[in-house]
Every structure is written in structure tokens, then in C-alpha cells.
Biotite code that builds the C-alpha atoms (Angstrom):
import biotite.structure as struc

atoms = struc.array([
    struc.Atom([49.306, -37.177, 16.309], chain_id="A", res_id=1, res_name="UNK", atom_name="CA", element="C"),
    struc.Atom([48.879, -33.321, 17.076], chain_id="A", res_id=2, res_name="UNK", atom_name="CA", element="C"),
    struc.Atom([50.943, -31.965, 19.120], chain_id="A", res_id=3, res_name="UNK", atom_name="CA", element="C"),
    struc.Atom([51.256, -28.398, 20.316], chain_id="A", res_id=4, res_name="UNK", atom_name="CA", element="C"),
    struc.Atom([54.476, -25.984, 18.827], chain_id="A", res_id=5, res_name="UNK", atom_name="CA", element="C"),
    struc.Atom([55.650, -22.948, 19.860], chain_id="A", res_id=6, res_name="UNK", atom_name="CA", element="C"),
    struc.Atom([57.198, -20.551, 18.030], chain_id="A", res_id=7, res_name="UNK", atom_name="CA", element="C"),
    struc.Atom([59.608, -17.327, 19.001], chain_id="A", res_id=8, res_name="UNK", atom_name="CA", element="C"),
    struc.Atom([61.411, -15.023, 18.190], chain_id="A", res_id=9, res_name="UNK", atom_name="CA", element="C"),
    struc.Atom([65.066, -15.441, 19.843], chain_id="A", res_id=10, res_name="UNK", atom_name="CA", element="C"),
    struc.Atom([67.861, -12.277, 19.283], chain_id="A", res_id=11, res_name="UNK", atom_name="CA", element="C"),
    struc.Atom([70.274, -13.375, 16.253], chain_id="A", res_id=12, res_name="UNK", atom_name="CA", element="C"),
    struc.Atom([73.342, -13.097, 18.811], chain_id="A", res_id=13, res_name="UNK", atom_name="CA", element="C"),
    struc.Atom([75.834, -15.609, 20.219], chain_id="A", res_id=14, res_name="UNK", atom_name="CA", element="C"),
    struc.Atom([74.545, -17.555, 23.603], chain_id="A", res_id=15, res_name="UNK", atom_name="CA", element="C"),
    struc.Atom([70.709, -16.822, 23.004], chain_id="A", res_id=16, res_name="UNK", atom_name="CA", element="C"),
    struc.Atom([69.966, -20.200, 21.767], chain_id="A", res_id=17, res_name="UNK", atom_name="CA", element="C"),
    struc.Atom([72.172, -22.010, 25.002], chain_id="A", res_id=18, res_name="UNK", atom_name="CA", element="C"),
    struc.Atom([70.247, -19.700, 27.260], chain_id="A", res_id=19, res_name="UNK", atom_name="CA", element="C"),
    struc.Atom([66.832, -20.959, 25.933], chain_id="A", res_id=20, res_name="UNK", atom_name="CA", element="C"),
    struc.Atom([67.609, -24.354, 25.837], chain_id="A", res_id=21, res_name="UNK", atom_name="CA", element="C"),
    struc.Atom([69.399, -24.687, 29.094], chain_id="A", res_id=22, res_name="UNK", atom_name="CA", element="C"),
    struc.Atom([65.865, -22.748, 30.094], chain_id="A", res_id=23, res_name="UNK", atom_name="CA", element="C"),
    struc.Atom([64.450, -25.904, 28.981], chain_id="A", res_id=24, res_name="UNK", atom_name="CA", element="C"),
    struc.Atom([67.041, -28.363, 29.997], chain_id="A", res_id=25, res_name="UNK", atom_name="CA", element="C"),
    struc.Atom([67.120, -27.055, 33.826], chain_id="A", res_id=26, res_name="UNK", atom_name="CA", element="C"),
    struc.Atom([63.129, -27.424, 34.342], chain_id="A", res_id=27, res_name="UNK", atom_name="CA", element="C"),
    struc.Atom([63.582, -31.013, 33.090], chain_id="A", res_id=28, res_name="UNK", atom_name="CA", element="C"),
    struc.Atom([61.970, -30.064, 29.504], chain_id="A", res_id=29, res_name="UNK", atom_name="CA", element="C"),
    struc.Atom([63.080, -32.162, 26.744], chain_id="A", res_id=30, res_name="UNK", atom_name="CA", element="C"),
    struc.Atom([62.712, -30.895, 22.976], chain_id="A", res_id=31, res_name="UNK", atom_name="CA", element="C"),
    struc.Atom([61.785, -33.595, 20.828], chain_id="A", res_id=32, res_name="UNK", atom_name="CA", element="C"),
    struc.Atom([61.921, -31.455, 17.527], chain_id="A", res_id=33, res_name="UNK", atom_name="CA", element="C"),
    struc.Atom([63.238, -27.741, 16.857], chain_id="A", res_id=34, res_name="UNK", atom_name="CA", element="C"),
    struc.Atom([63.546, -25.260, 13.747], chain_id="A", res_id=35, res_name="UNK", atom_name="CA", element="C"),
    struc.Atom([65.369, -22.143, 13.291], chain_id="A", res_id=36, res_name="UNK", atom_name="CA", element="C"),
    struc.Atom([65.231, -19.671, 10.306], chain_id="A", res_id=37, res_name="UNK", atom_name="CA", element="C"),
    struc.Atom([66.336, -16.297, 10.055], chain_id="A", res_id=38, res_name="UNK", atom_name="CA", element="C"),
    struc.Atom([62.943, -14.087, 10.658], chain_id="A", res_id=39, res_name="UNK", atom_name="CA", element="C"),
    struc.Atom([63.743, -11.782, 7.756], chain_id="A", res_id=40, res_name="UNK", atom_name="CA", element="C"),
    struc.Atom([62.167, -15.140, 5.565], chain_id="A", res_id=41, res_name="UNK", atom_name="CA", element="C"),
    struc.Atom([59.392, -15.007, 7.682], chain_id="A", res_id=42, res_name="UNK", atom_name="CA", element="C"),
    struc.Atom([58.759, -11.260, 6.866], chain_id="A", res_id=43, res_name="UNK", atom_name="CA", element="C"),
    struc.Atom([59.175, -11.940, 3.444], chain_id="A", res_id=44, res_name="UNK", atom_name="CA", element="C"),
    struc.Atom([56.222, -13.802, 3.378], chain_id="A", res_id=45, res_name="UNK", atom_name="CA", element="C"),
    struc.Atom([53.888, -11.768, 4.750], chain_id="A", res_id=46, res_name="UNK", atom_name="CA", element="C"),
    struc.Atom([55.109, -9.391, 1.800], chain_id="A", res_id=47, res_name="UNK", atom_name="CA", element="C"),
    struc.Atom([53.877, -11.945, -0.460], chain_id="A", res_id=48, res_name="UNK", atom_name="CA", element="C"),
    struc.Atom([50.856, -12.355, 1.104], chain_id="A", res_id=49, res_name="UNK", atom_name="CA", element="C"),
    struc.Atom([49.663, -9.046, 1.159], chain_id="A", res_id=50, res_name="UNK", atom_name="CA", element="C"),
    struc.Atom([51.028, -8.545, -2.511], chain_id="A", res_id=51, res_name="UNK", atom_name="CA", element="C"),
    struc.Atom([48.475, -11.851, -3.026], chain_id="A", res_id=52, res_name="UNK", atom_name="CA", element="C"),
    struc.Atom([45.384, -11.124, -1.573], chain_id="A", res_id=53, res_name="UNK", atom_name="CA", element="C"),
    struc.Atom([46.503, -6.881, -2.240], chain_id="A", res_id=54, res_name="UNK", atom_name="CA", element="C"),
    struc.Atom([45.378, -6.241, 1.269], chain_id="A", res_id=55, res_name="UNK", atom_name="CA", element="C"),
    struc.Atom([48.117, -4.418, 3.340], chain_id="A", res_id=56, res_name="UNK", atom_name="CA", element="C"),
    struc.Atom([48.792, -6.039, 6.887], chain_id="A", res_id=57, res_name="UNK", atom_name="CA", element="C"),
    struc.Atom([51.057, -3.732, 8.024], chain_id="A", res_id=58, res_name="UNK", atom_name="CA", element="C"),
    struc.Atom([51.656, -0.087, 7.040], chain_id="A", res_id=59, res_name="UNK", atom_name="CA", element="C"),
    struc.Atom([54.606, 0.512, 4.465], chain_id="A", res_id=60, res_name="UNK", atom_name="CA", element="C"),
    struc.Atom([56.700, 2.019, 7.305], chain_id="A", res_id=61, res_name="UNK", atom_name="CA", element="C"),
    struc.Atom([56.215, -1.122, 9.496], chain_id="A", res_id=62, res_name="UNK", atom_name="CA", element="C"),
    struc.Atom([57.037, -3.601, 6.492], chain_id="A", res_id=63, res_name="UNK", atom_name="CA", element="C"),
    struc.Atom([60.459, -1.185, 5.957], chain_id="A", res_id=64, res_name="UNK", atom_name="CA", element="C"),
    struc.Atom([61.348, -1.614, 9.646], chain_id="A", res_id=65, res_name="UNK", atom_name="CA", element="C"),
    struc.Atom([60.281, -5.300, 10.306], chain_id="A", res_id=66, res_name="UNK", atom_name="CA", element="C"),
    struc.Atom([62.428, -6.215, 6.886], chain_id="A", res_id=67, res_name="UNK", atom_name="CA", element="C"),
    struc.Atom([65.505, -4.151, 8.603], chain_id="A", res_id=68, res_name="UNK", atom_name="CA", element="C"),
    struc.Atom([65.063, -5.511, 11.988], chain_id="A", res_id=69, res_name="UNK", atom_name="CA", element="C"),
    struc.Atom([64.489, -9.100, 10.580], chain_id="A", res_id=70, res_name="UNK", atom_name="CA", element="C"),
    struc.Atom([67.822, -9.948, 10.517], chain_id="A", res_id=71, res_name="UNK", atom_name="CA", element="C"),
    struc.Atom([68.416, -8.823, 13.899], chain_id="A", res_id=72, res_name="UNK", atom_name="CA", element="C"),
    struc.Atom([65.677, -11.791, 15.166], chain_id="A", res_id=73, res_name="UNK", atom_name="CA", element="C"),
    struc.Atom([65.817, -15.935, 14.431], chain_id="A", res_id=74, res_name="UNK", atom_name="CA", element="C"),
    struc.Atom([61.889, -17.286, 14.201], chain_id="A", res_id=75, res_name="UNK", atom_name="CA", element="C"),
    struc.Atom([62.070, -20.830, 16.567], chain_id="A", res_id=76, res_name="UNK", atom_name="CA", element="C"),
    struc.Atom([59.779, -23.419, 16.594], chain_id="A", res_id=77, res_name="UNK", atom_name="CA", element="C"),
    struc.Atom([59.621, -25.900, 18.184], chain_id="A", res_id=78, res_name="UNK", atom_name="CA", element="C"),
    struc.Atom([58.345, -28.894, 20.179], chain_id="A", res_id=79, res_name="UNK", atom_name="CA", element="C"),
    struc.Atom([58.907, -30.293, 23.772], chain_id="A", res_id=80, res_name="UNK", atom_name="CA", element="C"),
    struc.Atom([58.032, -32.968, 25.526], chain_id="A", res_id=81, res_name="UNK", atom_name="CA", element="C"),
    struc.Atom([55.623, -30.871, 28.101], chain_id="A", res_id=82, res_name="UNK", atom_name="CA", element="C"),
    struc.Atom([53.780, -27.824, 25.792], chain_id="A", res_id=83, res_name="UNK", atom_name="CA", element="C"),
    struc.Atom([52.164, -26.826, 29.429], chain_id="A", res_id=84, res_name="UNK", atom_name="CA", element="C"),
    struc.Atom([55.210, -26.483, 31.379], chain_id="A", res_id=85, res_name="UNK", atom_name="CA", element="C"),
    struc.Atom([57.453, -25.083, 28.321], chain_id="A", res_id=86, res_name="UNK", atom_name="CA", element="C"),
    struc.Atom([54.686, -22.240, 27.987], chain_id="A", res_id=87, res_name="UNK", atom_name="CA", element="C"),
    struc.Atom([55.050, -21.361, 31.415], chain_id="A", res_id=88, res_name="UNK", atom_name="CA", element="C"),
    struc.Atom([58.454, -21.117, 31.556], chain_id="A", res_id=89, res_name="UNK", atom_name="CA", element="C"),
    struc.Atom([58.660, -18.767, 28.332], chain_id="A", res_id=90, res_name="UNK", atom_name="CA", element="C"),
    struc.Atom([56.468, -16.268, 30.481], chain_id="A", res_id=91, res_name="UNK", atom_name="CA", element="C"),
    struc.Atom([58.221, -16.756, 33.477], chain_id="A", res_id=92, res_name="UNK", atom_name="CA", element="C"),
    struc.Atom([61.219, -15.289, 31.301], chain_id="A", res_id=93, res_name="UNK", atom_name="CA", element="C"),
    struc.Atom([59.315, -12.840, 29.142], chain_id="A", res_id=94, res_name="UNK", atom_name="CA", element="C"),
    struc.Atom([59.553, -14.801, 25.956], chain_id="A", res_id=95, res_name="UNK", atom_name="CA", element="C"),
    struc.Atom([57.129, -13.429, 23.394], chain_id="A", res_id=96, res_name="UNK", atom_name="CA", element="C"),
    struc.Atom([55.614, -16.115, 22.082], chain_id="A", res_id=97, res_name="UNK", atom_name="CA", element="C"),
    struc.Atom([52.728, -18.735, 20.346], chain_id="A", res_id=98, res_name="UNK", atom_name="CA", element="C"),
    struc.Atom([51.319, -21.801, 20.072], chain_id="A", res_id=99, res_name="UNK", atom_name="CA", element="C"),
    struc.Atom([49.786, -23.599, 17.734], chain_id="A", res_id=100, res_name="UNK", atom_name="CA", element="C"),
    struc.Atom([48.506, -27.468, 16.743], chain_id="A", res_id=101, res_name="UNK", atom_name="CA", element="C"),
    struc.Atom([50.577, -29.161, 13.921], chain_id="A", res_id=102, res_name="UNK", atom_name="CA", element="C"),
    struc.Atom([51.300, -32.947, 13.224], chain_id="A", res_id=103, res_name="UNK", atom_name="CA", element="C"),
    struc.Atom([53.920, -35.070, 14.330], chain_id="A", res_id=104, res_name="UNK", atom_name="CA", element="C"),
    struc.Atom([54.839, -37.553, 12.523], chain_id="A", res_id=105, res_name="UNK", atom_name="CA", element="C"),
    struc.Atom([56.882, -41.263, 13.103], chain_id="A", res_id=106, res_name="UNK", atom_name="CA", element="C"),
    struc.Atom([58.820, -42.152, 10.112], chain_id="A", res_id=107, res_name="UNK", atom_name="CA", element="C"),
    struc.Atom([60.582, -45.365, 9.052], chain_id="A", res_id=108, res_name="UNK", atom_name="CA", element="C"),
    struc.Atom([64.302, -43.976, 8.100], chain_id="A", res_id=109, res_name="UNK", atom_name="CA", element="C"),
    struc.Atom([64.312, -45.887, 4.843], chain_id="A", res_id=110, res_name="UNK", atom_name="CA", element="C"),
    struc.Atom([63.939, -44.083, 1.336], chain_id="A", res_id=111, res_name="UNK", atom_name="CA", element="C"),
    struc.Atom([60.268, -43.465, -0.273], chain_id="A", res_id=112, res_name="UNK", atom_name="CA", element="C"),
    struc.Atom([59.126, -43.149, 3.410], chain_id="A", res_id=113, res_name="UNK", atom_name="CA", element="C"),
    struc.Atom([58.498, -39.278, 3.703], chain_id="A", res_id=114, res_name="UNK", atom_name="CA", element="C"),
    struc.Atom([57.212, -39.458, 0.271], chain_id="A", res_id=115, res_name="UNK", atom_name="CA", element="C"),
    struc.Atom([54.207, -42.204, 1.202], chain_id="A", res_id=116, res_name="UNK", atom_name="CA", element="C"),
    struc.Atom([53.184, -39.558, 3.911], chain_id="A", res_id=117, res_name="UNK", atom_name="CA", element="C"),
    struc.Atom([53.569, -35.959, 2.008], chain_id="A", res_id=118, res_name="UNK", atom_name="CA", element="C"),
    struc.Atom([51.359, -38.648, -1.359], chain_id="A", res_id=119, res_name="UNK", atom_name="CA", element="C"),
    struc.Atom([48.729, -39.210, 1.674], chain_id="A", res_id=120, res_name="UNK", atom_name="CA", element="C"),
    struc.Atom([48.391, -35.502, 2.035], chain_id="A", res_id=121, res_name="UNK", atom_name="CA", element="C"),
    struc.Atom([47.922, -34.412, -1.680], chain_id="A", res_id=122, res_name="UNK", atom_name="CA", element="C"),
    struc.Atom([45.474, -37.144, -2.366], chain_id="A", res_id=123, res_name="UNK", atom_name="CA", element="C"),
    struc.Atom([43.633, -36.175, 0.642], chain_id="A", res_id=124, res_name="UNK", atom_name="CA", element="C"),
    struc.Atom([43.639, -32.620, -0.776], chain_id="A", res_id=125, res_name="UNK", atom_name="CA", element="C"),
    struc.Atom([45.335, -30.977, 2.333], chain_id="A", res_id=126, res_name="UNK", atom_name="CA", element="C"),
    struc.Atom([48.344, -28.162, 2.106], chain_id="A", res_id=127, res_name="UNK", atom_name="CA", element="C"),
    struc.Atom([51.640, -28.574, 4.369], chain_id="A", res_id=128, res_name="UNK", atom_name="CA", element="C"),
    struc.Atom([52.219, -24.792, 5.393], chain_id="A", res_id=129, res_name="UNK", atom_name="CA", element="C"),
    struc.Atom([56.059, -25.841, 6.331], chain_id="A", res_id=130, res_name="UNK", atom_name="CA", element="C"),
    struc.Atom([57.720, -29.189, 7.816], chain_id="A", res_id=131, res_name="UNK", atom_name="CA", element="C"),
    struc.Atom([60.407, -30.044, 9.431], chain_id="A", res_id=132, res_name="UNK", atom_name="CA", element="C"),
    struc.Atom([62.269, -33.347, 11.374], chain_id="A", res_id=133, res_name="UNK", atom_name="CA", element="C"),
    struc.Atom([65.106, -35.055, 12.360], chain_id="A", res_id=134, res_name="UNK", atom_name="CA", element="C"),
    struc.Atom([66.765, -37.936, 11.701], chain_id="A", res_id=135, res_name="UNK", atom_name="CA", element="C"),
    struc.Atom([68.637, -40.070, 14.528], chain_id="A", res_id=136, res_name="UNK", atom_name="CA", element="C"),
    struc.Atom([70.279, -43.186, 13.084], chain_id="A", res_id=137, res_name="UNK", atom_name="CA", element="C"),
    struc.Atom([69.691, -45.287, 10.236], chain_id="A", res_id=138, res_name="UNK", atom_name="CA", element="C"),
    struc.Atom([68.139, -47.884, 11.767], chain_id="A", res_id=139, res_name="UNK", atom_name="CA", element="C"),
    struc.Atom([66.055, -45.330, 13.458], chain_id="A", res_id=140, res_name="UNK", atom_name="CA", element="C"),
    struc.Atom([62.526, -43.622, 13.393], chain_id="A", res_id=141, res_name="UNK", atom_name="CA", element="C"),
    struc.Atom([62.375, -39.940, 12.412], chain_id="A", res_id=142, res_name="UNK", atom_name="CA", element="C"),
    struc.Atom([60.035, -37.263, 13.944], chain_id="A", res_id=143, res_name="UNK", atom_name="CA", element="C"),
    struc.Atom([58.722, -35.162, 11.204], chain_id="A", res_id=144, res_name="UNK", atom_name="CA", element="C"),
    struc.Atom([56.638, -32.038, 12.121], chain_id="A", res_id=145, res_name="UNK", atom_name="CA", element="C"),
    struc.Atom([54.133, -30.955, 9.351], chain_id="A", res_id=146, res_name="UNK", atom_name="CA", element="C"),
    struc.Atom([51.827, -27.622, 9.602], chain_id="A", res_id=147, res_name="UNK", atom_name="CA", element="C"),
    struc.Atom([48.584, -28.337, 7.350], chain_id="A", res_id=148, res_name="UNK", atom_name="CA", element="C"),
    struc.Atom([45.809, -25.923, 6.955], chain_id="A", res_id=149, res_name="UNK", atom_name="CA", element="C"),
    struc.Atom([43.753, -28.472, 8.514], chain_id="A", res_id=150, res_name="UNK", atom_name="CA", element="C"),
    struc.Atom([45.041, -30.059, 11.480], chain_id="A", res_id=151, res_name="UNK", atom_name="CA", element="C"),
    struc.Atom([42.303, -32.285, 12.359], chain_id="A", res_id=152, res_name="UNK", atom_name="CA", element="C"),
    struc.Atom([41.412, -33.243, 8.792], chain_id="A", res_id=153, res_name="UNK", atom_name="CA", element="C"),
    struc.Atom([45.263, -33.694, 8.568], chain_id="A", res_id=154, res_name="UNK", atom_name="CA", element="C"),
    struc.Atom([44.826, -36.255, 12.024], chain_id="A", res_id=155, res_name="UNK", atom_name="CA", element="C"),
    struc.Atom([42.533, -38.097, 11.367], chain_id="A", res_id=156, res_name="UNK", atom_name="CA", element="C"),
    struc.Atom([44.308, -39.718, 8.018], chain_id="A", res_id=157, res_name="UNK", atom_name="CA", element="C"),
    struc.Atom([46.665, -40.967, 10.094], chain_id="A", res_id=158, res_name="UNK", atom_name="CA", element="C"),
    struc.Atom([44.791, -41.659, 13.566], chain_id="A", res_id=159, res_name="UNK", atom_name="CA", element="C"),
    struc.Atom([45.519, -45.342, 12.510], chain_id="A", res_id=160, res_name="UNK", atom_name="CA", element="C"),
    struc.Atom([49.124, -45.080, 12.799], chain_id="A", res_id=161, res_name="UNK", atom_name="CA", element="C"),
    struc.Atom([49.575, -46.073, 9.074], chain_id="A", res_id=162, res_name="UNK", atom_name="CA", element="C"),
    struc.Atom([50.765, -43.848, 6.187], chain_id="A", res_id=163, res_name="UNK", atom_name="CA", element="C"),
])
């Protein structure tokens, strides 16, 4: 199903994460799947993308900064339970932030699972960006979050709840 992320940037200091997520816990806002990676990984990227398509997105200066200040940010995404009301809150308390559609995913925890869904997305022909998911007990279902190029493509391969 799609659902909506959002993804910040969050200080890479003690008590930044318990702030947001008591942010989110006090409003009655439940995360159902979250992802944190040092933003310096993130900036590496868009070095390779520019070195791929040899179009500059930022000016050298800018790339030398954002790599040093990188480390001083953690890139967050994540997924709650209300996307309307979490949006809200995050400008309520001057988050900088986005949104965008990905796919969310209920998994079977038992082995060859993942790798029925991530076959159904090469044979379909589609790219997974990134993805990313939990796991809460054995006997449990997962939530895996994938970010194709195309969401709706993505969708509608599994709009009848099989994979």
C-alpha cells in the first residue's frame, strides 16, 4: 500500500531523537516504521550523482561544506500512523522537512519471504531507491518500507495483497 514518509534532518547530538519522538508520542502519533543514517551518506550520493550524469548540483564550495557539516546532521525517515497530523506538528516545531509516497509492505517473518517481494520487483522491471523494516517476533508480520522509482507502478503489483 503507499503510504506517505517523511524525511529530516535531526542534529547528530544526544536527546534530539527523544525530543522528536516524544513530539510524536505526546500528540498521540504512533511511528509504525523509522530509519536513521548519518547524512554525510546521503551527501555522498549526490556526489555520485552529479559525477554520473557530470552535471553539478551544487557549487564545489557547497559540496565541501555540506560533506563537513554532514556529520554534524542524521537524515530520518520515517512513517507514522497519521502523515497529516505528523506534518503539522514538524512545522509547529520548525522541523525542516519532506514528504514523499513509498510502499509499505506486510511480510510473513519466515525465510525466502523478502526475497518473493524484492523477485516481484525485478521481474516487473522496477528499481528500489532504498528499503527498510522491522521485525517484531517470529511468529510475527514485518513492515518493510521500499522507495521505487515508480510508486504506483510499484502499487499496483501488489494491490492484491499477494507477493
Amino acid at each position: 500500500m503507499i503510504r506517505i514518509e517523511i524525511s529530516l534532518f535531526l542534529k547528530n547530538v544526544p536527546g534530539e531523537l527523544a525530543h522528536l519522538t516524544a513530539l510524536f508520542g505526546e500528540a498521540g502519533i504512533n511511528i509504525d516504521a523509522i530509519t536513521i543514517q548519518d547524512a554525510s551518506s546521503y551527501v555522498q550520493n549526490l556526489f555520485e550523482a552529479r559525477g554520473k550524469s557530470l552535471k553539478r548540483l551544487a557549487s564545489s564550495a557547497s559540496y565541501s561544506s555540506m560533506r563537513r557539516d554532514s556529520a554534524e546532521f542524521a537524515l530520518v525517515r520515517l512513517l507514522t500512523d497519521n502523515p497529516e497530523a505528523s506534518v503539522a506538528l514538524l512545522k509547529e516545531n520548525d522541523y525542516l522537512f519532506d514528504t514523499k509516497e513509498v510502499i509499505a509492505v506486510d511480510i510473513t517473518n519466515k525465510p525466502g519471504e523478502f526475497a518473493k517481494i524484492t523477485k516481484k520487483f525485478g521481474e516487473e522491471q522496477i528499481n528500489i531507491n532504498y528499503v527498510y523494516g522491522s521485525v517484531s517476533d517470529a511468529d510475527g508480520k514485518c513492515l518493510f518500507v521500499f522507495c521505487p522509482e515508480d510508486v504506483a507502478f510499484a502499487e499496483s503489483i501488489f494491490k492484491d495483497g499477494t507477493y
